[in-house]
C-alpha positions in Angstrom: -22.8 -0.5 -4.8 -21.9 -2.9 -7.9 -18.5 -4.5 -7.8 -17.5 -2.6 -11.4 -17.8 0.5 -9.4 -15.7 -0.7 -6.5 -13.0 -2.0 -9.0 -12.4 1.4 -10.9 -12.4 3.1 -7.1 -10.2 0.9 -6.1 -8.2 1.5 -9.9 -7.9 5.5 -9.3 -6.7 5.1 -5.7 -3.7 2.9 -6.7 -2.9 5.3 -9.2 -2.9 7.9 -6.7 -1.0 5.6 -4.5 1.6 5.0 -7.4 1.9 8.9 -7.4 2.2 9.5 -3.4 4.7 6.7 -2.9 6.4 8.3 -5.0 6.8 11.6 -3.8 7.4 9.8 -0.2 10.6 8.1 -1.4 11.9 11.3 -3.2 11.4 13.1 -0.1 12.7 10.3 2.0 16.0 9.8 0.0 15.9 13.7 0.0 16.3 13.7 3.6 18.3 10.4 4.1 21.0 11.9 1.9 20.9 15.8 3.4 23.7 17.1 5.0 21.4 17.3 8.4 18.7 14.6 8.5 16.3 16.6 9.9 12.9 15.4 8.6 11.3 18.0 6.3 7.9 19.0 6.2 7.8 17.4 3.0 9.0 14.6 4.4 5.9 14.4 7.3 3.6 15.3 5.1 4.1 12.9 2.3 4.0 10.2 4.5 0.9 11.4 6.2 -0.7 10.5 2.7 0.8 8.4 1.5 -0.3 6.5 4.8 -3.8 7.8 4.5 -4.0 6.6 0.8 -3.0 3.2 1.9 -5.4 2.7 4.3 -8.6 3.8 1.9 -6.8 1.4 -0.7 -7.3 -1.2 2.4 -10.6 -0.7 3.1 -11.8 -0.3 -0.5 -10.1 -3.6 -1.1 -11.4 -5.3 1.6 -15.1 -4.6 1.1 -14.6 -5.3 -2.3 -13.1 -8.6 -1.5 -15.1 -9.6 1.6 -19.0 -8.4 0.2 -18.7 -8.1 -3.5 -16.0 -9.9 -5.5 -17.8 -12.8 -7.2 -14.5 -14.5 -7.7 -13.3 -14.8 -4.3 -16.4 -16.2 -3.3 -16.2 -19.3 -6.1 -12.8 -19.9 -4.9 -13.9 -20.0 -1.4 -16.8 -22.5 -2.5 -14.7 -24.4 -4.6 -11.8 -25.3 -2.4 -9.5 -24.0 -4.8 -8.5 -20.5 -3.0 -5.1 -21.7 -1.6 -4.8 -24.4 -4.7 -4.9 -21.6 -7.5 -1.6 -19.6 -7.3 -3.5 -16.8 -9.5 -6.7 -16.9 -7.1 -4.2 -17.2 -3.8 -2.0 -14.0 -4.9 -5.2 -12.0 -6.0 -7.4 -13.0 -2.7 -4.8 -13.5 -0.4 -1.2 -12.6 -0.9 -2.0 -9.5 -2.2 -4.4 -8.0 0.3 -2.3 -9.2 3.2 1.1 -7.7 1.7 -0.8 -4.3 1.5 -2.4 -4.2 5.1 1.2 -5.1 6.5 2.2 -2.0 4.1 -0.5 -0.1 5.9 0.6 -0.8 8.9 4.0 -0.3 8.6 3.0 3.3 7.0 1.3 3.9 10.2 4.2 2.7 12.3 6.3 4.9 10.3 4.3 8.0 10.3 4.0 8.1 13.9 7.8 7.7 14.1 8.1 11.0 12.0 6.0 12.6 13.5 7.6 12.3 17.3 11.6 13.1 16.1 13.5 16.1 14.7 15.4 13.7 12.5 15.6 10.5 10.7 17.0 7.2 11.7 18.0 4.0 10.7 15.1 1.6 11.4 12.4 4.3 10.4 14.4 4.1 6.9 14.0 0.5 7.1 10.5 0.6 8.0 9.4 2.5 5.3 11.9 0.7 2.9 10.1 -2.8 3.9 6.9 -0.8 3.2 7.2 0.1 0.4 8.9 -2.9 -1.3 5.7 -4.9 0.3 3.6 -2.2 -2.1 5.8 -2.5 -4.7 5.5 -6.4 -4.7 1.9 -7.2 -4.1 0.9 -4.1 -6.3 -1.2 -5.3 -9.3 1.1 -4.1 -11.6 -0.9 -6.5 -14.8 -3.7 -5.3 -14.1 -3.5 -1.5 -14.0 -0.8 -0.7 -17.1 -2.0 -4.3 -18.9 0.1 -7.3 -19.6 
C-alpha cells in the first residue's frame, strides 16, 4: 500500500467518525434528558459504531504511522519528535488522545450494553471520550485552515 492511499482511508473514516459521534451524543443527550433513562436501541447501537469506527480510525492510523508515514520516521531520526510541537501533536499527542478515546468507547459500550438504563459515570465516560476526539481530531487538516 502507498501512504497517499492510507491518508485518504484514513480521511473518509474520520468523516464517518465526525458523522457517528454525532448521532452518539444526540442519542445520548436524547436519553440523558428522557423522562425514563432507559437506554434506547439507538442509544446501544450508535455507540456500537461509533466504537467500531474508532477502532478502524486506530488501526488505520497506526499502520500508517508505524510502517508508512515518511514524516514520523525523520522526526524519529532527527531527534526532533518531542522538540517539534507540530511533529509531537501529529505523531504523538494525537494518536494517543484517540486510542484512550477508543478505549473509553469500548469501556462505554460494554457498560450499555449490560444495564437497562443510564448512569452517571457512563455519561462521563463517554463525555471524556468524546471531548478526547473532539480535541486531538485534525480539525486543519480535514475542513483546511
Amino acid at each position: 500500500m502507498d501512504f497517499n492511499i492510507m491518508l485518504q482511508m484514513h480521511r473518509g473514516f474520520a468523516y464517518l467518525i465526525l458523522l457517528l459521534s454525532g448521532i452518539f451524543i444526540l442519542s445520548l443527550l436524547i436519553v440523558i434528558f428522557g423522562y425514563s433513562g432507559r437506554i434506547s436501541k439507538l442509544l446501544r447501537k450508535s455507540t456500537l459504531f461509533t466504537m467500531i469506527f474508532f477502532h478502524t480510525q486506530a488501526l488505520v492510523g497506526l499502520v500508517m504511522l508505524f510502517f508508512f508515514s515518511p514524516g514520523f520516521k525523520a522526526a524519529l531520526e532527527a531527534g526532533t519528535l518531542m522538540k517539534d510541537a507540530v511533529a509531537r501533536n501529529t505523531y504523538v499527542e494525537h494518536p494517543t488522545a484517540m486510542i484512550l478515546a477508543a478505549v473509553l468507547m469500548t469501556i462505554v459500550n460494554k457498560k450499555l450494553k449490560t444495564r437497562d438504563t443510564i448512569a452517571m459515570p457512563i455519561v462521563i465516560m463517554a463525555a471524556v471520550a468524546m471531548a478526547l476526539m473532539a480535541w486531538a481530531f485534525q480539525w486543519h487538516r480535514l475542513f483546511g485552515a
